[in-house]
C-alpha positions as CSV (number, residue, x, y, z in Angstrom):
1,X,-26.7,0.5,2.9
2,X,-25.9,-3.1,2.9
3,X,-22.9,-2.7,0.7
4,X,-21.6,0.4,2.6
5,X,-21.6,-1.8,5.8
6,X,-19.8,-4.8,4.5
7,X,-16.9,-2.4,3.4
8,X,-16.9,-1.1,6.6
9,X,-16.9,-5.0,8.5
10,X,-13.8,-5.7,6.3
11,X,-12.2,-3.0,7.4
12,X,-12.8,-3.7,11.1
13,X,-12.1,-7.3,10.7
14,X,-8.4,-6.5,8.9
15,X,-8.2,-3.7,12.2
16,X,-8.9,-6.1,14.4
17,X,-6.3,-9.0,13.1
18,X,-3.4,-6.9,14.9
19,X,-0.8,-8.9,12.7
20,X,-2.8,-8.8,9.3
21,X,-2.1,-5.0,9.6
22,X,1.1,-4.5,10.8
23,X,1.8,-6.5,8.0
24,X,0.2,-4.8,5.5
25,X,1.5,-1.2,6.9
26,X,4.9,-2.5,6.5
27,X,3.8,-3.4,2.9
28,X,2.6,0.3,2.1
29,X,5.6,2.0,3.5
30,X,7.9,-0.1,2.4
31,X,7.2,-0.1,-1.4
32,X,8.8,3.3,-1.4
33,X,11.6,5.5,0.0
34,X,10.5,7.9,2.9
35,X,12.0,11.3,3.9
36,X,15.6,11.6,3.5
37,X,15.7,9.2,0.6
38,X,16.1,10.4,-2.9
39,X,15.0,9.1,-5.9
40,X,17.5,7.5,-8.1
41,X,18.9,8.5,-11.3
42,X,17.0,8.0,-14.1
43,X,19.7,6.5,-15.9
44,X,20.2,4.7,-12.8
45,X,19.6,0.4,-12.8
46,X,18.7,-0.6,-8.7
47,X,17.9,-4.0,-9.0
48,X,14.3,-4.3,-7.7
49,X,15.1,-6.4,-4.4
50,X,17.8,-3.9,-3.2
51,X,15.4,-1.3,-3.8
52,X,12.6,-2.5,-1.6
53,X,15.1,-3.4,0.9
54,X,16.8,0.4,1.0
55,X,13.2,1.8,1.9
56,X,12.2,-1.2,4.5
57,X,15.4,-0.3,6.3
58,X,14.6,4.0,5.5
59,X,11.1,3.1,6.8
60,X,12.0,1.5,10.3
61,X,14.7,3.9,11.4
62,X,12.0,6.7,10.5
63,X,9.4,4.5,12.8
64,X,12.2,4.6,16.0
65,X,13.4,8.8,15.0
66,X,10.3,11.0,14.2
67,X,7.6,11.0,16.9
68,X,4.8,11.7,14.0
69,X,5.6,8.4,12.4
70,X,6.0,6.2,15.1
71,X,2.7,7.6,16.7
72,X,0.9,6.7,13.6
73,X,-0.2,10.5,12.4
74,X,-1.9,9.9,9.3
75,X,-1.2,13.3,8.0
76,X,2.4,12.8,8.3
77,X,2.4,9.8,6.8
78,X,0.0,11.0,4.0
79,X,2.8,13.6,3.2
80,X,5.7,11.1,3.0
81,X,3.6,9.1,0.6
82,X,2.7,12.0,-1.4
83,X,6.0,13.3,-1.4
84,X,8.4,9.9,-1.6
85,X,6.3,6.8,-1.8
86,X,4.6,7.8,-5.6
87,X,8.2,7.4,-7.6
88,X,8.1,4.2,-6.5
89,X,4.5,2.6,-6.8
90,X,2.6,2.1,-10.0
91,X,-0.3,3.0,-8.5
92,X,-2.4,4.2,-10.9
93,X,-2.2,0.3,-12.0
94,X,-3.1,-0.5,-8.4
95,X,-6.0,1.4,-7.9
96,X,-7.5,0.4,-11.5
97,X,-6.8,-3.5,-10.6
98,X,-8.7,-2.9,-7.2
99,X,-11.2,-1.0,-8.6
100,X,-12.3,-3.6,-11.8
101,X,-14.9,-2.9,-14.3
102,X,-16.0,0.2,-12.4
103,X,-12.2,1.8,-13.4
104,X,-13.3,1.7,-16.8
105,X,-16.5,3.2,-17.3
106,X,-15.1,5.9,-14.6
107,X,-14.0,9.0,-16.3
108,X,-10.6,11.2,-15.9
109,X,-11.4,13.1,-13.3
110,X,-13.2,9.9,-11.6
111,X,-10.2,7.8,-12.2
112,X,-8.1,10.5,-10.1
113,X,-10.5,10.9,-7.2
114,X,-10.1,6.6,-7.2
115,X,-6.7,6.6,-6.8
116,X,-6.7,9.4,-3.8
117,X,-9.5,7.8,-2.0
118,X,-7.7,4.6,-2.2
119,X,-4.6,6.0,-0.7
120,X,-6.3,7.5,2.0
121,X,-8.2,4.4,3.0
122,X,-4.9,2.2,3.1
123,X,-3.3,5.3,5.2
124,X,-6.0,5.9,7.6
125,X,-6.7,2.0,8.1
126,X,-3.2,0.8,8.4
127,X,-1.5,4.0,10.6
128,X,-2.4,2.6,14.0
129,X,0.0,-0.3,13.4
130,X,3.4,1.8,12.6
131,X,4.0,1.9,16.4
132,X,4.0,-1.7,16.5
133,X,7.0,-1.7,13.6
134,X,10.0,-0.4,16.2
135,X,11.0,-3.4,17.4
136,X,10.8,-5.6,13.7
137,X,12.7,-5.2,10.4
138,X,12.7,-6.6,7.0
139,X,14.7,-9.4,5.3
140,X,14.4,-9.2,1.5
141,X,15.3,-12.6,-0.3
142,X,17.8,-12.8,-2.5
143,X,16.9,-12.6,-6.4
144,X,18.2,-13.4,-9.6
145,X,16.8,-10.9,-11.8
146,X,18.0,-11.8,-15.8
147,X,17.9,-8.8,-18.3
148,X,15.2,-9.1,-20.1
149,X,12.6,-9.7,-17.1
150,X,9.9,-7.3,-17.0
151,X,8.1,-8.5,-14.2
152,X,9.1,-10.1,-10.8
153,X,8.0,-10.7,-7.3
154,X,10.6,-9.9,-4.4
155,X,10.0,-11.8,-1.1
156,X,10.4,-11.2,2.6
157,X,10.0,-11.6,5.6
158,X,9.0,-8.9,8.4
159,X,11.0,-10.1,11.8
160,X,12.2,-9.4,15.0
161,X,8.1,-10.1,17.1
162,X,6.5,-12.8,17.2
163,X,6.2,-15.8,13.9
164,X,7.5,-13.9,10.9
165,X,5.2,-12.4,8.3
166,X,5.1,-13.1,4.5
167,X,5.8,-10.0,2.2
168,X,6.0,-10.3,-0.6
169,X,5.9,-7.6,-4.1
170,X,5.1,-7.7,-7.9
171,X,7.2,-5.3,-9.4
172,X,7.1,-4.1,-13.7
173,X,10.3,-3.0,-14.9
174,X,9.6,0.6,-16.4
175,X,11.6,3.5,-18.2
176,X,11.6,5.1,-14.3
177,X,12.8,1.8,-12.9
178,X,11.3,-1.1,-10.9
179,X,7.8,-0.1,-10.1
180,X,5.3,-1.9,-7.1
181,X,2.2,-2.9,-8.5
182,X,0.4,-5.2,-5.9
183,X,1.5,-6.4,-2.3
184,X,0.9,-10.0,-0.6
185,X,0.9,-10.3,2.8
186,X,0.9,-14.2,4.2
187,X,-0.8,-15.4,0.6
188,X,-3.5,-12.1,0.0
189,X,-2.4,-10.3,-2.5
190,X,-3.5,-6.9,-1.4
191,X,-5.1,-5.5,-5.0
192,X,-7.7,-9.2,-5.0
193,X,-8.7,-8.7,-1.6
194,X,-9.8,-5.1,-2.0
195,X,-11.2,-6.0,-5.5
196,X,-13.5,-7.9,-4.0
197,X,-14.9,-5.6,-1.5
198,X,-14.9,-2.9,-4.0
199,X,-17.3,-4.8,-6.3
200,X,-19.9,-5.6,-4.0
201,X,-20.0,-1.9,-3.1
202,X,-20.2,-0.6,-6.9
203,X,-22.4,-4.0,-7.7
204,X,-23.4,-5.5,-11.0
205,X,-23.9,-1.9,-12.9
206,X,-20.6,-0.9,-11.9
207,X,-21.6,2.3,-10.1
208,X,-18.7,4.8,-10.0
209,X,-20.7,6.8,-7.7
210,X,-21.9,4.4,-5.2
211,X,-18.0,3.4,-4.8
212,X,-16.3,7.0,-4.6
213,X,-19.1,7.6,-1.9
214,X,-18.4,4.7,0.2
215,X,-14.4,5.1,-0.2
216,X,-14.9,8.9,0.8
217,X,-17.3,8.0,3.8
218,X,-14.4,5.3,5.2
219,X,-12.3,7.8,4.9
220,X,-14.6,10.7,6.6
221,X,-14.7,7.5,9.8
222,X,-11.1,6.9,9.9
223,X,-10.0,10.7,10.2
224,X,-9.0,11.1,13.8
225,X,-10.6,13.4,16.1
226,X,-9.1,16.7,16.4
């Protein structure tokens, strides 16, 4: 299947850029706390760059102390996410974004399998590079956030190996607090460039079926061997 295999050529190409994904597995752990870090308050007000900055910092000391981590074992990371990274990611917003004109004529239960396929690809694609992470950390930028902004994008920069790398979030102010909606890593915001892939796979009749297929056979490739 000609689409099939060009999702399958991006996905090689992104593995085989060793930067591209160390960059963007920072980006995915790092939008949300890991074990050991608890959710704030919902009365609570963390202003949006001191947030993604607590996790980046939660998210490399767990890379240098739990062996799972560090080795890249996507089931232990696929737990963390399920358990810690969720509060902190609108990612029902992500997936749909990604996803495009095929999100809507998908139905509920659809829309569900979506977003778990979608997590699983960026876990199984991007869990090779955590054991690159131990010697790097994360600088967040400063921010001026005013209070009646809805919306912003925190910078930083991933450091410590080689040039540093562009990371940068959009975040949407919510009732839960400040929620990750879409990552850019050196200038790709990561919700465009899968968008992209995902609607050559579904093509011009939007087929729901053709993607969920594709995103579960990726995912079927990346599982390591037992």
């Amino acid at each position: 299947m000609v689409t099939m295999r060009n999702l399958l050529a991006t996905i090689r190409c992104q593995r085989l850029a060793g930067d591209v994904s160390n960059r963007l597995l920072v980006m995915l752990l790092a939008t949300v706390a890991l074990l050991g870090v608890a959710a704030m308050p919902a009365n609570a007000t963390e202003a949006p760059n001191v947030l993604v900055q607590r996790l980046a910092d939660k998210v490399l000391d767990l890379v240098k102390t739990d062996p799972a981590v560090a080795n890249g074992d996507p089931g232990r990371l696929e737990m963390i996410v399920d358990a810690h990274i969720m509060p902190h990611v609108n990612f029902k917003r992500m997936t749909a974004a990604a996803v495009g004109r095929a999100w809507r004529t998908a139905s509920p239960a659809q829309q569900a399998e979506l977003q778990a396929q979608f997590k699983q690809l960026l876990i199984r694609t991007y869990a090779g590079a955590v054991k690159q992470m131990k010697q790097r950390r994360m600088e967040v930028k400063p921010l001026r956030v005013l209070p009646d902004d809805s919306r912003v994008i925190v910078r930083s920069e991933v450091v410590g190996v080689g040039q540093p790398i562009q990371l940068d979030y959009r975040m949407e102010k919510t009732d839960a607090g400040w929620l990750i909606y879409d990552i850019n890593v050196l200038g790709l915001w990561l919700v465009e460039t899968y968008r992209t892939q995902f609607a050559a796979v579904a093509g011009s009749d939007s087929d729901v079926t053709a993607l969920l297929d594709a995103l579960k056979a990726l995912n079927r490739a990346n599982t390591p061997k037992s």
